[in-house]
N, CA and C of each residue as an Amber inpcrd file, in Angstrom:
protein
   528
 -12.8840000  42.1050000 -61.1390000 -13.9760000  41.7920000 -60.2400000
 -13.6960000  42.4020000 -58.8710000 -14.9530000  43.2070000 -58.2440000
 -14.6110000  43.8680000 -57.1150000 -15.6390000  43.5760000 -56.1060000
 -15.3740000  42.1650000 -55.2490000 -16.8160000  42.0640000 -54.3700000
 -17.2890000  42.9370000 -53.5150000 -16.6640000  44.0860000 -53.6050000
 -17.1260000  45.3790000 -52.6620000 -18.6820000  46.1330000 -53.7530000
 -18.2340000  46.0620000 -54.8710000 -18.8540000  46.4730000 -55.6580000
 -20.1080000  45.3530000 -56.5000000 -19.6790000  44.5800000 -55.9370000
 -20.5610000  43.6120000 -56.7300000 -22.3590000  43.2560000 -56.7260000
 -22.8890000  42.7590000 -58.1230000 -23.9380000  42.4560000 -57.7680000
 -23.6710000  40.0060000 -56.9080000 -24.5400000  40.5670000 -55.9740000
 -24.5290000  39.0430000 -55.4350000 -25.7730000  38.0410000 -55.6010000
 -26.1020000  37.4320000 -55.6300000 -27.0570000  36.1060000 -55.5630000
 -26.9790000  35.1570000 -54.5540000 -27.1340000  35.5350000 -53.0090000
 -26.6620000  34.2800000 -52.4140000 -28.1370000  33.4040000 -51.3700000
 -28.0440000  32.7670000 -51.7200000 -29.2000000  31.9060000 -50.6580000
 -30.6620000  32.4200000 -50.9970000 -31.1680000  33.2350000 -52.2040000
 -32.0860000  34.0820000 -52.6730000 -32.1520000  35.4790000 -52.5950000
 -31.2660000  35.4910000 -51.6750000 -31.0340000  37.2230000 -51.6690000
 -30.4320000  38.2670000 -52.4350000 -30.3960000  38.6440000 -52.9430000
 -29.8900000  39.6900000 -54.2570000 -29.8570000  40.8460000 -53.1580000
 -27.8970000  40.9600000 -53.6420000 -27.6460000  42.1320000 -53.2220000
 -26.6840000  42.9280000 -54.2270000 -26.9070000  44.2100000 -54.2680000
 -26.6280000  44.8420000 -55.1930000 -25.5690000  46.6820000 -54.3750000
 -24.9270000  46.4850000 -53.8580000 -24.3480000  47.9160000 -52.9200000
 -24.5800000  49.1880000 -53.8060000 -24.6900000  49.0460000 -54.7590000
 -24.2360000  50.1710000 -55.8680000 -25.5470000  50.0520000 -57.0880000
 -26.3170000  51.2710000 -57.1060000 -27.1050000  51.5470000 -58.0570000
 -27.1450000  52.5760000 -59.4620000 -26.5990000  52.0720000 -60.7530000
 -26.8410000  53.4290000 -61.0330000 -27.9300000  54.0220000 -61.9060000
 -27.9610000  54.8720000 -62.2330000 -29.8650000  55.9920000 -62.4000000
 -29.4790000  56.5130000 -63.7050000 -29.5230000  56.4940000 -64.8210000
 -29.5180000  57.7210000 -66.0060000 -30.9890000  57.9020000 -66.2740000
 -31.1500000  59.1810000 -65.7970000 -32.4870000  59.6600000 -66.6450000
 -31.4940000  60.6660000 -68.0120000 -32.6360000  60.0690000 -68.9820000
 -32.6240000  60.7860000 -70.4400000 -33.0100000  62.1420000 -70.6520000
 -32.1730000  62.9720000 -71.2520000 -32.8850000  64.2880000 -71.3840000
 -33.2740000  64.1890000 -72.8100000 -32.5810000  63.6920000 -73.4210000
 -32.6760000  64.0480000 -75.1980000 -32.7050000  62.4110000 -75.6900000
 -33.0160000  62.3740000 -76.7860000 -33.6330000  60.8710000 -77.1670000
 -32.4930000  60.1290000 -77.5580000 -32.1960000  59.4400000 -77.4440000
 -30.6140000  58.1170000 -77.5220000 -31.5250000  57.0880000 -78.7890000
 -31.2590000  57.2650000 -80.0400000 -31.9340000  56.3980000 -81.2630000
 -30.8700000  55.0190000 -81.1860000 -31.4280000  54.2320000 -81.9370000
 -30.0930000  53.3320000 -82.3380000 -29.4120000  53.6780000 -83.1750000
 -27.9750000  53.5710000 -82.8960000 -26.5760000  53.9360000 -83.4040000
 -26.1690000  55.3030000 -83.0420000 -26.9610000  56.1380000 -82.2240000
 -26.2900000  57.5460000 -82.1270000 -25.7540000  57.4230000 -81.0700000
 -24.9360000  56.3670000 -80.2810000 -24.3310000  56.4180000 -79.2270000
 -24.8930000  56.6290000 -78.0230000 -23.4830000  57.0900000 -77.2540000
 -23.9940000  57.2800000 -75.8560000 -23.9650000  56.0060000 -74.9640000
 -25.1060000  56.1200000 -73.9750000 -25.1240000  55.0110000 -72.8050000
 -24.7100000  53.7480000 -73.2300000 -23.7640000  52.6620000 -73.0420000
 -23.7670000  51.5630000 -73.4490000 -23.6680000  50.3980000 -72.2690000
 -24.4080000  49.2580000 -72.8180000 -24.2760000  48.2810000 -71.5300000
 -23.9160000  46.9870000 -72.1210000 -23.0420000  45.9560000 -71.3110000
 -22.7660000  44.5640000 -71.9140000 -24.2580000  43.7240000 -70.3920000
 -25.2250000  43.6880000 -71.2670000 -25.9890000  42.5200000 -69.9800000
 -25.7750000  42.0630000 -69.3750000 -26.4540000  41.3040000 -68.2400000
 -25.6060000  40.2530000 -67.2470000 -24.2660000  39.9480000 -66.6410000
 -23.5990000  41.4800000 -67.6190000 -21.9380000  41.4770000 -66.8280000
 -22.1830000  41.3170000 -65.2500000 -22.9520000  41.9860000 -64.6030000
 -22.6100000  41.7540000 -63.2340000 -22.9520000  40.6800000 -62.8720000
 -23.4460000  39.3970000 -63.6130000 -23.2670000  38.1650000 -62.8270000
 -21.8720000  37.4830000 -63.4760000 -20.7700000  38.1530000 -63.6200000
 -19.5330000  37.2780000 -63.8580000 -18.9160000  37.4620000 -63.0360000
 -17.8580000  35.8720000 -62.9860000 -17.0360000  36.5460000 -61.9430000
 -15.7610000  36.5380000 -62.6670000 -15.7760000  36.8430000 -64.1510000
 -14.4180000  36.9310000 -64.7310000 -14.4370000  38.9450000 -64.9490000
 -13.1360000  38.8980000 -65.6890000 -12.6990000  39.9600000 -66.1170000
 -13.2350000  40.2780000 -67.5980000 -13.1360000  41.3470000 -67.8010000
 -13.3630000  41.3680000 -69.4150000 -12.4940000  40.7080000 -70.4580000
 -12.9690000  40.3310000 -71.3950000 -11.4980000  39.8200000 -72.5530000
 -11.0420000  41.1470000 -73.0020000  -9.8680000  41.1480000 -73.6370000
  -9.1990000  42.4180000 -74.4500000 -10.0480000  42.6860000 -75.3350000
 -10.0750000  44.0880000 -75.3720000 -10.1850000  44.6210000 -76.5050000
 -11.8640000  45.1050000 -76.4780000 -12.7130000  44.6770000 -75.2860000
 -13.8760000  44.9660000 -75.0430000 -14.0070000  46.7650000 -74.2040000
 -12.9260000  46.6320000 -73.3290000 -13.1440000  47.9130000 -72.4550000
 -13.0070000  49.3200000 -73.7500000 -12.0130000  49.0900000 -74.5980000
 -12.3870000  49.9590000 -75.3480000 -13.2840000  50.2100000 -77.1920000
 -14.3780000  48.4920000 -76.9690000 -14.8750000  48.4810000 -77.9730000
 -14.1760000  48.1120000 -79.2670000 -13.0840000  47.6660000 -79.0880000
 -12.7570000  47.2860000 -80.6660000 -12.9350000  45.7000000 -80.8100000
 -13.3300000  44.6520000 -79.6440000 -13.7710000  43.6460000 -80.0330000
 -15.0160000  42.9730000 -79.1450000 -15.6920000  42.0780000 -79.9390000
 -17.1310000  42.0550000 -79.0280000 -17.9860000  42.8130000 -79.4290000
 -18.3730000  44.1750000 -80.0470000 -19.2790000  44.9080000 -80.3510000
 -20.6010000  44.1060000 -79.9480000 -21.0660000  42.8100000 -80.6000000
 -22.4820000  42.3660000 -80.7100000 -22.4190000  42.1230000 -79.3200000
 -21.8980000  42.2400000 -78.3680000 -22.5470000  42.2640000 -77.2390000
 -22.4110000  43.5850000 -75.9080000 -22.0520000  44.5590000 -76.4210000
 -21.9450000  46.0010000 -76.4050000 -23.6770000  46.5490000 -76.4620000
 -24.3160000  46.4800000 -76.0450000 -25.1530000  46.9610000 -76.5490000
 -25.9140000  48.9020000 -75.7580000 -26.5560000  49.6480000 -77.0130000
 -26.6430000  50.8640000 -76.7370000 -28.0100000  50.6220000 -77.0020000
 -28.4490000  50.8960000 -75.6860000 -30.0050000  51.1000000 -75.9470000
 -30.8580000  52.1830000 -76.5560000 -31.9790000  52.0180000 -77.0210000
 -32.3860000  53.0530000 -77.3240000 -32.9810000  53.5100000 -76.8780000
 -33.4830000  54.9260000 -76.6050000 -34.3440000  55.5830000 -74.9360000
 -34.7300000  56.7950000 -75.7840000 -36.1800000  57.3160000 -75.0740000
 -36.4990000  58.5450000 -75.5910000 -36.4450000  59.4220000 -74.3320000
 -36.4680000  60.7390000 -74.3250000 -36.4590000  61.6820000 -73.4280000
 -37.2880000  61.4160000 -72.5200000 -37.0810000  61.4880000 -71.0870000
 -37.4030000  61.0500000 -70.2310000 -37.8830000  59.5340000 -69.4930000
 -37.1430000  58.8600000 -70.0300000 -36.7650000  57.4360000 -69.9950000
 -35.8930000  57.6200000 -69.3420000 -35.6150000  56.3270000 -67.8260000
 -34.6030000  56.2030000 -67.2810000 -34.2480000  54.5100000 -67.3620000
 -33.1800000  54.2850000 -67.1790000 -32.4330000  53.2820000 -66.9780000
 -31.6340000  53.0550000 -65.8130000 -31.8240000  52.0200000 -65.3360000
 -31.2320000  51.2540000 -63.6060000 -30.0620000  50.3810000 -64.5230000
 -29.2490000  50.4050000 -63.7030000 -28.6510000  49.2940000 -63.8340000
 -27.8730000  49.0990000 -62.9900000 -26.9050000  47.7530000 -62.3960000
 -25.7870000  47.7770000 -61.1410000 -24.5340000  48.5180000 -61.6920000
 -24.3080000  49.0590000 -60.1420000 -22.5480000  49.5260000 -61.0910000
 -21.1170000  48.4610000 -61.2950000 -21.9870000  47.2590000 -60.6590000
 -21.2540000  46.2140000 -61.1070000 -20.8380000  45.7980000 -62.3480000
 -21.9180000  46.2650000 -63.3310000 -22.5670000  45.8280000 -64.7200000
 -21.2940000  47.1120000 -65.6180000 -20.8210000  45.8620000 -67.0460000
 -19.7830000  46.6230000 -67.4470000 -20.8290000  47.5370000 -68.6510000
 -20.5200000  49.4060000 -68.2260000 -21.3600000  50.0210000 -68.7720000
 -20.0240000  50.7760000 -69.1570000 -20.6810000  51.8340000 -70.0450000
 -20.0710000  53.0920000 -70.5210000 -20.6940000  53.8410000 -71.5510000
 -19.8960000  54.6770000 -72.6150000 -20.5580000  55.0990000 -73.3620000
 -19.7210000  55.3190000 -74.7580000 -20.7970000  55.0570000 -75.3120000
 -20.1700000  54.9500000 -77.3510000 -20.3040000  56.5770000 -77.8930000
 -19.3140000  56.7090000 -78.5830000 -18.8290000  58.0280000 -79.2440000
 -20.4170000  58.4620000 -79.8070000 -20.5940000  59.5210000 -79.3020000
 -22.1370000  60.4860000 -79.9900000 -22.0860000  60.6350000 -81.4320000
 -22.8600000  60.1190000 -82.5690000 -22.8400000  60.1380000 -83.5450000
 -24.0640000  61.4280000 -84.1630000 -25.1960000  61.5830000 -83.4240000
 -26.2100000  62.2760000 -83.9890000 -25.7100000  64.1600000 -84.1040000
 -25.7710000  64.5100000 -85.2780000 -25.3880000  65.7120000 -85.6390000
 -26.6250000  66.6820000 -85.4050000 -27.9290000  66.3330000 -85.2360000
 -29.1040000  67.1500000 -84.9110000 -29.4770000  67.3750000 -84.0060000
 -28.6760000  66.6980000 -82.2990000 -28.8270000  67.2820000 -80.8590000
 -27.5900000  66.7140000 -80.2120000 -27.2730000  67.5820000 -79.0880000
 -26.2720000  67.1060000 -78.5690000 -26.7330000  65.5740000 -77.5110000
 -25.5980000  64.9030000 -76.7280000 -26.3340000  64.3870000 -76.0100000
 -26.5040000  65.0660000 -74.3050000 -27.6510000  64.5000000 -73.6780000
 -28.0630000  65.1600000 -72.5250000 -28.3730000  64.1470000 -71.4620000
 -28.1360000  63.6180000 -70.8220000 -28.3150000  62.9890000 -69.3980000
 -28.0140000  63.1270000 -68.2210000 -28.6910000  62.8400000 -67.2480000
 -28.1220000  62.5070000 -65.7470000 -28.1220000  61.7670000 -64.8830000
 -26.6290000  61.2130000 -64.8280000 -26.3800000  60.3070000 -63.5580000
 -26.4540000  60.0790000 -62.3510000 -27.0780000  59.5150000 -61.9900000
 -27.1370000  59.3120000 -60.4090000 -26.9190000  58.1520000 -59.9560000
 -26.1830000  58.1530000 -58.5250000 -25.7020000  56.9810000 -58.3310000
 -26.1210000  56.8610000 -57.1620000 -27.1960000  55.6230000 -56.2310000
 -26.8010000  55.5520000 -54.5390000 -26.4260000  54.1930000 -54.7900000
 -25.8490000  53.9920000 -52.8890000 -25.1590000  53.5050000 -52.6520000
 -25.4680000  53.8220000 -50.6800000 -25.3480000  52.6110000 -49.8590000
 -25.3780000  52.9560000 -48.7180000 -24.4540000  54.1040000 -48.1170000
 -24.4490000  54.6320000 -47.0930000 -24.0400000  55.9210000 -46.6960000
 -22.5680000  55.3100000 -46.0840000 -22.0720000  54.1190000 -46.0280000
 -21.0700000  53.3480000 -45.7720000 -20.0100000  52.6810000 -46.9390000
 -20.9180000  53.1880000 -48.1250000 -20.0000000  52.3550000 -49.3480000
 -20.2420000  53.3670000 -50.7470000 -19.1790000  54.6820000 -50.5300000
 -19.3200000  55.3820000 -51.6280000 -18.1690000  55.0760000 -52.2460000
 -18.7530000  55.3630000 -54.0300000 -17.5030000  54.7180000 -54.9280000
 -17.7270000  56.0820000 -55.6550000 -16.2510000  56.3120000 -56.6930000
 -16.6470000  57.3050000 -57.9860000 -15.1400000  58.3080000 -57.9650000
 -15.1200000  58.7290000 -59.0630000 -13.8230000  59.4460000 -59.1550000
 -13.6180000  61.0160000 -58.1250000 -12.7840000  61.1030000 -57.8650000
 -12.7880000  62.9060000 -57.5230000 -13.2090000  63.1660000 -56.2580000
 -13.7770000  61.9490000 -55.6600000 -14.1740000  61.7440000 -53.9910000
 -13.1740000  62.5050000 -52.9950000 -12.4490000  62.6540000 -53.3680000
 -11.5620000  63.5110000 -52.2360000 -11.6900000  65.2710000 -52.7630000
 -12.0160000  65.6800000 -53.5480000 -12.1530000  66.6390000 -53.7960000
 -11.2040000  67.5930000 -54.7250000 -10.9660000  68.7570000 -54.9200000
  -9.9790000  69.5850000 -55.8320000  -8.5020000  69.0530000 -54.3730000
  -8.4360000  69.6560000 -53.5710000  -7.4850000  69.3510000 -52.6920000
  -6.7210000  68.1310000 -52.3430000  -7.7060000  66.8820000 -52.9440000
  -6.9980000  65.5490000 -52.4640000  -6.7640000  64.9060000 -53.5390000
  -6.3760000  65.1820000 -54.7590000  -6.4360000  64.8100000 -56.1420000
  -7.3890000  64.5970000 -56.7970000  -8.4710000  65.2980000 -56.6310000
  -9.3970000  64.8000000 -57.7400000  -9.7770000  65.8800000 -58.6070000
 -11.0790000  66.5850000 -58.4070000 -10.7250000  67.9120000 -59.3710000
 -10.1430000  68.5910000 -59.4990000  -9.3030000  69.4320000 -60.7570000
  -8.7240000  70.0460000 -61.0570000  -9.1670000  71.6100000 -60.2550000
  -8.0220000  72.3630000 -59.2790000  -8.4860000  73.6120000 -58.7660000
  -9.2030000  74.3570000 -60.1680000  -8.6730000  74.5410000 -61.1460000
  -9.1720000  75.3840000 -62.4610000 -10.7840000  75.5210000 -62.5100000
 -11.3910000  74.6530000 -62.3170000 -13.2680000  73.7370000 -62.1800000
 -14.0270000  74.6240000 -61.1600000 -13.1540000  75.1870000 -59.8120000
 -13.4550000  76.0990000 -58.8080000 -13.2870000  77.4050000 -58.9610000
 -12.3730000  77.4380000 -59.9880000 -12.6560000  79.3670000 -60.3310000
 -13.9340000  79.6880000 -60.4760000 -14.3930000  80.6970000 -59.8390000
 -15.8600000  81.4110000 -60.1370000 -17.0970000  80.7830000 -59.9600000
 -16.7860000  80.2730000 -58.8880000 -18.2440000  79.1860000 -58.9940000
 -18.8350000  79.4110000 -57.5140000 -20.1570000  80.1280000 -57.8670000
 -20.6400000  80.2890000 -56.7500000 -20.5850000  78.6870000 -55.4010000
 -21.0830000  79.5440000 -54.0950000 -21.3340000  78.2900000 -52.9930000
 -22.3330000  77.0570000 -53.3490000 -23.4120000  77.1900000 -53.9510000
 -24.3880000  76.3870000 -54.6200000 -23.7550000  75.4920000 -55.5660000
 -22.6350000  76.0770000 -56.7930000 -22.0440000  74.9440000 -57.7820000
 -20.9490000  74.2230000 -56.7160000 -20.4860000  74.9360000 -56.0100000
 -19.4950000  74.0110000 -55.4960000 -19.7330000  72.8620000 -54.6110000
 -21.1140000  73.2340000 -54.3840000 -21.9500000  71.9960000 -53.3150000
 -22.3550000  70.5910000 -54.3810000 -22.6010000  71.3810000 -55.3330000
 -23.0950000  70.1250000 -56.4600000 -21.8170000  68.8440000 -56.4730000
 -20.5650000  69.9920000 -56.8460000 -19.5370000  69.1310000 -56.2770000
 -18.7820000  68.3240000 -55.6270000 -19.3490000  68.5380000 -54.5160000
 -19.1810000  67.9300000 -53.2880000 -19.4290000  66.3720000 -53.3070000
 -18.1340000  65.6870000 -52.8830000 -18.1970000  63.9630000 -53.1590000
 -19.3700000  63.8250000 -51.9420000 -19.6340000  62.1790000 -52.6630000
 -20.7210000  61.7640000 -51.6670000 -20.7410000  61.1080000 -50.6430000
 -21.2040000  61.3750000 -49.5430000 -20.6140000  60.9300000 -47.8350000
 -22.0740000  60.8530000 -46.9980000 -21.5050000  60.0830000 -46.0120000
 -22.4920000  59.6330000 -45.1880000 -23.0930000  61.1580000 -44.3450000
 -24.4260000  61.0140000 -43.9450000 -25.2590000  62.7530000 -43.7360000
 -24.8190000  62.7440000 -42.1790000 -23.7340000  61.9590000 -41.4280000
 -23.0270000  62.2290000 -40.3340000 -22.2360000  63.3450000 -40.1510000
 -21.5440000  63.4370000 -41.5830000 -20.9630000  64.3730000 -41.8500000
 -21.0560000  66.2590000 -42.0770000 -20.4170000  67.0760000 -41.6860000
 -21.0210000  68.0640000 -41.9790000 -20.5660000  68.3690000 -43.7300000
 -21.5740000  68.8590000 -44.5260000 -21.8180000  69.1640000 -46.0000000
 -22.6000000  70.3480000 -46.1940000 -22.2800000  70.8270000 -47.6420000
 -23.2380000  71.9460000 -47.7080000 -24.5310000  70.9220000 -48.2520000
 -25.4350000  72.2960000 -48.4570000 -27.2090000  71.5270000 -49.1250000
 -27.6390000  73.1410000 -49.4830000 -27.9930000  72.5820000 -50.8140000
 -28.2400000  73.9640000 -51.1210000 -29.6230000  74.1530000 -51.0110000
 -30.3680000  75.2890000 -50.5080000 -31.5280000  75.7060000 -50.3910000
 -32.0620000  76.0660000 -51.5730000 -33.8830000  76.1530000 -51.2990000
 -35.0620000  75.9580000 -52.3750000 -34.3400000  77.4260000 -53.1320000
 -33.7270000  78.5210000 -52.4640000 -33.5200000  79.4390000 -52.8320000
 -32.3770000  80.2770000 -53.2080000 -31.5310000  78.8730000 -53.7560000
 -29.8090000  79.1780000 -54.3080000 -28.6610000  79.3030000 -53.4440000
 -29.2430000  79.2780000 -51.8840000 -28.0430000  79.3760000 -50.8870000
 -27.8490000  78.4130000 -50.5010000 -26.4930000  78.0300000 -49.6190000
 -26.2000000  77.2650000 -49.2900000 -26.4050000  77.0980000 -47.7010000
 -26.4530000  75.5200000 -46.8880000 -26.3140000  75.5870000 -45.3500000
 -25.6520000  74.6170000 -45.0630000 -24.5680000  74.5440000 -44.0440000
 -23.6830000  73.8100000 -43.7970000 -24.7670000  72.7490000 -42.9890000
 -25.2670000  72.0490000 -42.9690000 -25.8130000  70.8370000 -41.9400000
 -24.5060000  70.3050000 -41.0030000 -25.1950000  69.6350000 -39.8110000
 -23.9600000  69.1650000 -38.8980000 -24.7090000  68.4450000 -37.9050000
 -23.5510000  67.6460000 -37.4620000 -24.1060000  66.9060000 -36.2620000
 -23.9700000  67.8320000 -34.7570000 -24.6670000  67.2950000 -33.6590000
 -24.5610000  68.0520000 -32.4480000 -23.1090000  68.0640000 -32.0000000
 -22.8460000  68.8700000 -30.8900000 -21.3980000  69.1400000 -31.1580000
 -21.3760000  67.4890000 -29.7200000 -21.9880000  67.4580000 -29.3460000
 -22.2640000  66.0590000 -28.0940000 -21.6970000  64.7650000 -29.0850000
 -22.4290000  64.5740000 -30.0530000 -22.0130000  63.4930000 -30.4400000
 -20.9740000  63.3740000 -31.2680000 -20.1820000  65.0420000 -31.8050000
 -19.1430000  65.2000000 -32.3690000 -17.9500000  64.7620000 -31.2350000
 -18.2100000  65.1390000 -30.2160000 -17.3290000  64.9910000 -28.9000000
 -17.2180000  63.6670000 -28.4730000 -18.4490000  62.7990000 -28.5540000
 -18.2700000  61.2300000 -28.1370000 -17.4940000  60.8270000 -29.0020000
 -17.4130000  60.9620000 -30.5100000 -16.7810000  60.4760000 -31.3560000
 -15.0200000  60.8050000 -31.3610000 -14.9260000  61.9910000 -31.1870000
 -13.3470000  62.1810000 -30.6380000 -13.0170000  61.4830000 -29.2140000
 -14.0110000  61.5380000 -28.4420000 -13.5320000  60.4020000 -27.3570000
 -13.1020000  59.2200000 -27.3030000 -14.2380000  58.5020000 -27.9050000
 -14.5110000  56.9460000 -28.2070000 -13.6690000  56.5770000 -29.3080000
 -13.5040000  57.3810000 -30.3040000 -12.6020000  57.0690000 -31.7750000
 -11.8590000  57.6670000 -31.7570000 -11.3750000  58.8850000 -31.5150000
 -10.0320000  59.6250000 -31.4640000 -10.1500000  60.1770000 -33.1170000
 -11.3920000  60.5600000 -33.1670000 -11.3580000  61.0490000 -34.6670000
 -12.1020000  61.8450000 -34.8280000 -12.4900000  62.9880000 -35.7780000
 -13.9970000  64.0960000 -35.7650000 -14.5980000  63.0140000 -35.8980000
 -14.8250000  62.1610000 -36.8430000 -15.7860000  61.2810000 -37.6270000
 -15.7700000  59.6810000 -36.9940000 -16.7500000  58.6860000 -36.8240000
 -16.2580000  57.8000000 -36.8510000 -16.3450000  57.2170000 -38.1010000
């Protein structure tokens, strides 16, 4: 349990920091795997029992929905999700994840980048400025980042160099 991450219920207010998005590209039947969700996990405040994180006990409450192409699914990233081994031999599977999250509370693997342990340098061979932006962990738009244009290039965005300067003043840091 991670109350940074958590979905909450308090005083009527539902708060949720962390959203995540799969839109469907290709149709998810029942039993061909893929996306899987246990319900209402994010209102626990226990841990999982054994043997659930990797599916060998609990199944009936594992559940893999079934979705056709272009169907999306919400769910919290509180909520214990993952995905069941692809069984269908007549398409591969196809989705995409998206995750927000306030510009103050990013979660997810590889956030520091090839340089700070996360992707492997190998992933950056040959990859134009545009793939490597795709790459790019997700950070508050204070920050300077690439953004790739309607037309395959890339532009560094940035803050004024004034309020880059208050911030080394006031914080003793580029960033606050």
């Amino acid at each position: 349990y991670n109350p940074h991450l958590a979905y909450t219920c308090h005083h009527g207010m539902i708060r949720s920091a962390l959203l995540g998005c799969n839109v469907m590209l290709t149709d998810h039947n029942p039993g061909d795997g893929g996306f899987c969700i246990v319900p209402g996990s994010h209102k626990s405040n226990f841990k999982m029992p054994e043997g659930m994180i990797d599916g060998e006990k609990y199944q009936e409450y594992i559940i893999q929905p079934a979705t056709k192409a272009g169907d999306v699914v919400l769910f919290s990233e509180g909520t214990v999700h993952g995905a069941k081994a692809w069984t269908s031999e007549s398409r591969q599977r196809r989705a995409c994840l998206y995750r927000f999250a306030p510009a103050t509370n990013v979660y997810a693997r590889s956030y520091f980048g090839h340089e700070g342990g996360g992707w492997p340098t190998a992933i950056y061979e040959d990859l134009t400025d545009a793939q490597r932006a795709v790459l790019e962990p997700p950070y508050a738009n204070r920050l300077d980042r690439p953004n790739i244009k309607t037309d395959g290039s890339v532009e560094i965005t940035t803050r004024g160099q004034r309020k880059k300067q208050h911030d080394l003043e006031v914080f003793g840091t580029k960033y606050f």
